[in-house]
C-alpha positions in Angstrom: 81.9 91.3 115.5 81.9 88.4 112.8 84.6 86.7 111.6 84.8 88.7 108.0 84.5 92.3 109.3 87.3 94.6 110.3 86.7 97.7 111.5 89.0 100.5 111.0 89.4 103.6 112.7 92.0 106.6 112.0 93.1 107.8 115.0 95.5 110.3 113.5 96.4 111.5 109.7 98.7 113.7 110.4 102.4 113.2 108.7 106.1 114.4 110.2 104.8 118.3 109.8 104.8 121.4 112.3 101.2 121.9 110.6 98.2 120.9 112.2 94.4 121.2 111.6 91.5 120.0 113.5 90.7 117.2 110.6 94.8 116.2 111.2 96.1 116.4 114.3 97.4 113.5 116.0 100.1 111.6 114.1 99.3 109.2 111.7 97.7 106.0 113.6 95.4 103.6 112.6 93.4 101.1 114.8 92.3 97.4 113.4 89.5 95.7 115.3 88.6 92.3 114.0 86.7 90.1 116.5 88.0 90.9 120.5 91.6 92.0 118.5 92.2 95.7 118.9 95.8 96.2 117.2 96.9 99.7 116.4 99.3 100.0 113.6 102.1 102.6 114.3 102.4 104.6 117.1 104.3 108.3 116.9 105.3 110.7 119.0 101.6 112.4 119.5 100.9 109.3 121.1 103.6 109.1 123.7 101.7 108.7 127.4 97.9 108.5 125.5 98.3 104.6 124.7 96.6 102.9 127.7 93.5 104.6 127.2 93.3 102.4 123.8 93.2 99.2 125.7 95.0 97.3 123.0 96.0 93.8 122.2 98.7 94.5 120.3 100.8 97.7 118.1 102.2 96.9 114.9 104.9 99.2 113.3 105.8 99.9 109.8 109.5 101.8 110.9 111.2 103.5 113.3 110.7 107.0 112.4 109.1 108.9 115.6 106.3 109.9 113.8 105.4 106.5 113.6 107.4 104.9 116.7 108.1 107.9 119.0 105.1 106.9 120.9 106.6 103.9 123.0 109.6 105.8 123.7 108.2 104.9 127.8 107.3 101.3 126.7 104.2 99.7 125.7 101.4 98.3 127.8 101.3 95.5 125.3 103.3 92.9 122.7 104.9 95.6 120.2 105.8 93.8 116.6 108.4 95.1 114.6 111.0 94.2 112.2 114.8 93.3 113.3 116.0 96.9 111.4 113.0 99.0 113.6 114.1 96.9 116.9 117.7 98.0 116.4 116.5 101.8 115.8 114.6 102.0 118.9 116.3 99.1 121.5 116.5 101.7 124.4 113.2 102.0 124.6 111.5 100.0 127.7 109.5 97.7 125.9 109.3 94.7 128.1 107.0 92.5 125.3 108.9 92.3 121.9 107.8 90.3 119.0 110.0 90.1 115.7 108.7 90.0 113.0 109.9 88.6 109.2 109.3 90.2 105.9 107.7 87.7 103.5 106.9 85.3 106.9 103.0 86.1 107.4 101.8 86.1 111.2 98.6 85.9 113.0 97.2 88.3 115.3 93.6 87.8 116.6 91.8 86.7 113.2 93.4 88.0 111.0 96.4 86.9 109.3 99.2 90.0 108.5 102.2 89.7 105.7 104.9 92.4 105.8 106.2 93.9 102.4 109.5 95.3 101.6 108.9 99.2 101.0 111.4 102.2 99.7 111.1 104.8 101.8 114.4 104.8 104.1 117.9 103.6 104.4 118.3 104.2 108.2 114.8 103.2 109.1 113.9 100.6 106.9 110.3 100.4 106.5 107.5 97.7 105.8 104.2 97.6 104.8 101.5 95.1 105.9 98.9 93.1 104.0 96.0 92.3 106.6 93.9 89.0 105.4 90.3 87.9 107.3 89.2 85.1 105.0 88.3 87.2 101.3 88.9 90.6 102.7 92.4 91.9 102.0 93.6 95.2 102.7 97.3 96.6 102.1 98.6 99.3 104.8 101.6 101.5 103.4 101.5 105.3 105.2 105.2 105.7 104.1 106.0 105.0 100.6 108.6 105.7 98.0 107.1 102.0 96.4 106.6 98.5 97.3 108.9 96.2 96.1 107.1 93.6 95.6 104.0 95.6 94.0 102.2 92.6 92.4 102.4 90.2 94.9 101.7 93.1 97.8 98.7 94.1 95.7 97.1 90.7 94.4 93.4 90.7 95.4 93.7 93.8 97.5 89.7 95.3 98.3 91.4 98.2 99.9 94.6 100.2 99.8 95.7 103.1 102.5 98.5 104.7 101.5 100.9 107.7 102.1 99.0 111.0 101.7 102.0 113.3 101.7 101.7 114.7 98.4 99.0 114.8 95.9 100.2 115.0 92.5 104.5 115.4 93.1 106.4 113.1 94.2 108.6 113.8 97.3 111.8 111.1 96.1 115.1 111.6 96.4 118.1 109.6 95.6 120.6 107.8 98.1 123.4 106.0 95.4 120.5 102.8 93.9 118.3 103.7 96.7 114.6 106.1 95.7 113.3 107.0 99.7 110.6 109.6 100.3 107.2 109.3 99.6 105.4 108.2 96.3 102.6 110.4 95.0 99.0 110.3 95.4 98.7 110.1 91.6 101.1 107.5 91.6 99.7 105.2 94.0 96.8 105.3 92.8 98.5 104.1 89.3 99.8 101.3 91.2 96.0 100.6 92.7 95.3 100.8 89.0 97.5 98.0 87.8 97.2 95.8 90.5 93.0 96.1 90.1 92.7 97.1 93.4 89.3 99.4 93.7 89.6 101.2 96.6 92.3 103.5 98.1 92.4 105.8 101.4 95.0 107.8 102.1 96.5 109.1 105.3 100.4 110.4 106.7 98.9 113.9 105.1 101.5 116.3 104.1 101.4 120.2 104.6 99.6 119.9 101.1 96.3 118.4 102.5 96.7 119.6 106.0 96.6 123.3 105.1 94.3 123.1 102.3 90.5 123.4 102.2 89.4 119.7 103.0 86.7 119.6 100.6 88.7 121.0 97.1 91.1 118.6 98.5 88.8 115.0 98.9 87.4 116.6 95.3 90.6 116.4 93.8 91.6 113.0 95.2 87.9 111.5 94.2 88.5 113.3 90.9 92.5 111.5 90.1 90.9 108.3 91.7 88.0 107.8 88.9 90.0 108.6 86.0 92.0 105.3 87.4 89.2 103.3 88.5 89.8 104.0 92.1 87.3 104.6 94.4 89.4 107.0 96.4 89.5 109.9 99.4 91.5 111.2 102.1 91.2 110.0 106.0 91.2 112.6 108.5 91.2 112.0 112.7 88.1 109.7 113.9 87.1 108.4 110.5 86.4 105.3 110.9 84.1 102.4 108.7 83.8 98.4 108.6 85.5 96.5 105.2 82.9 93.7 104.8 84.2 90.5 103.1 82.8 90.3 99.2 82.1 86.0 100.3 
C-alpha cells in the first residue's frame, strides 16, 4: 500500500446502548492500515476475547470508558497506547506492553504520524482525540465528543473528520461545575467541520437515534445537514470501509 493511502475500516458503530441492529453491532472500533501498520483505534467491551484474530500492530485509545476500552480487560496481544488519565482507569488490566502517550506530543506509529487533542467529554475518563497525518492527508478521529479544545488547531487542514454519531440534531451535554461532558451534536460538529474548512465528515459511536432508525432516512438526513454546511457527510455502519488518498 503506498506511502499516502490509509485505509480505513469500521469494525463497529455502535455507541454505549442495549440497542443493536445488523448495520451497528459491535462497539464502536475503527481499524487504520497505512503501509504493513494495522492499528485499531479503541477497543470496547464487544471486543473482549475477538482481538487476535485482527492480527494488529498496535491499539490506540481515546478513554477508558468500556465501550471503548472494555475490550483488553484480559490484556492485549500487542503495545496498547493510552494517555496517563486512561492507564490509571484501567491499571488492573493485564496489559504486559504499555505505551504513554502525551497530549500535544505527536507520535509515530508505522507511517503515519498521530497528535492527541484535549476533548470534553468526561471528568472521570478523560478523553482524547487523535489527528492521524501521512504526508498531505490528515484526518481527525473524535467518536466521543462534548468539543475539542483546541478546535482550530485540531481541525487545521483536516480532509476528513469522524466524529461522535450519538445524536443528530440535540445535543446530549450536561454540566459538571465549569465542566460541558456528553456528546456534541451531529449538527454541531458538522458546524465545527464548517469553520475549520474541513470537507468531509463520517460519523460513528451511533446512538439509539441512528441505530433504531431506518438507515436510509437517516444517511438522508445527515447528507442533507452536511451540504447546507459544505460537508460532504454520512453515517458509518459495521464493515464500511474505503482508502483516503492524499490530494499531493
Amino acid at each position: 500500500m503506498p506511502e499516502r493511502q490509509i485505509r480505513l475500516q469500521f469494525l463497529g458503530t455502535r455507541g454505549e446502548i442495549e440497542l443493536r441492529s445488523s448495520r451497528h453491532r459491535w462497539h464502536s472500533a475503527l481499524l487504520v492500515q497505512c503501509q504493513k501498520a494495522r492499528i485499531m483505534l479503541d477497543c470496547g467491551a464487544d471486543w473482549r476475547g475477538r482481538v487476535a484474530a485482527l492480527r494488529l500492530t498496535a491499539i490506540v485509545l481515546t478513554h477508558a470508558h468500556l465501550d471503548h476500552a472494555g475490550g483488553l480487560a484480559d490484556g492485549a496481544p500487542c503495545p496498547v497506547y493510552a494517555t496517563a488519565a486512561t492507564w490509571e482507569r484501567i491499571g488492573r488490566y493485564p496489559i504486559a506492553h504499555r505505551r504513554t502517550i502525551e497530549p500535544g506530543r505527536p507520535f509515530r506509529l508505522g507511517s503515519i504520524t498521530w497528535h492527541a487533542f484535549e476533548l470534553a467529554h468526561s471528568i472521570r475518563a478523560p478523553a482524547v482525540g487523535y489527528r492521524l497525518t501521512a504526508r498531505k492527508t490528515v484526518l481527525f478521529y473524535a467518536p466521543d465528543v462534548a468539543a475539542i479544545i483546541d478546535q482550530k488547531t485540531a481541525l487545521n487542514g483536516v480532509t476528513l473528520y469522524i466524529g461522535d454519531g450519538a445524536s443528530i440534531t440535540r445535543p446530549l451535554l450536561r454540566r459538571r461545575g465549569q465542566n460541558v461532558i456528553g456528546h456534541a451534536s451531529i449538527k454541531a460538529q458538522l458546524g465545527w467541520c464548517q469553520t475549520e474548512g474541513v470537507p468531509h465528515a463520517v460519523f460513528t459511536h451511533c446512538g439509539s437515534q441512528i441505530v433504531g432508525a431506518d438507515g436510509r432516512s437517516v444517511s438522508a438526513q445527515v447528507r442533507r445537514l452536511g451540504r447546507e454546511r459544505g460537508v460532504a457527510a454520512r453515517v458509518a455502519y459495521d464493515g464500511l470501509f474505503f482508502v483516503v488518498r492524499s490530494l499531493g
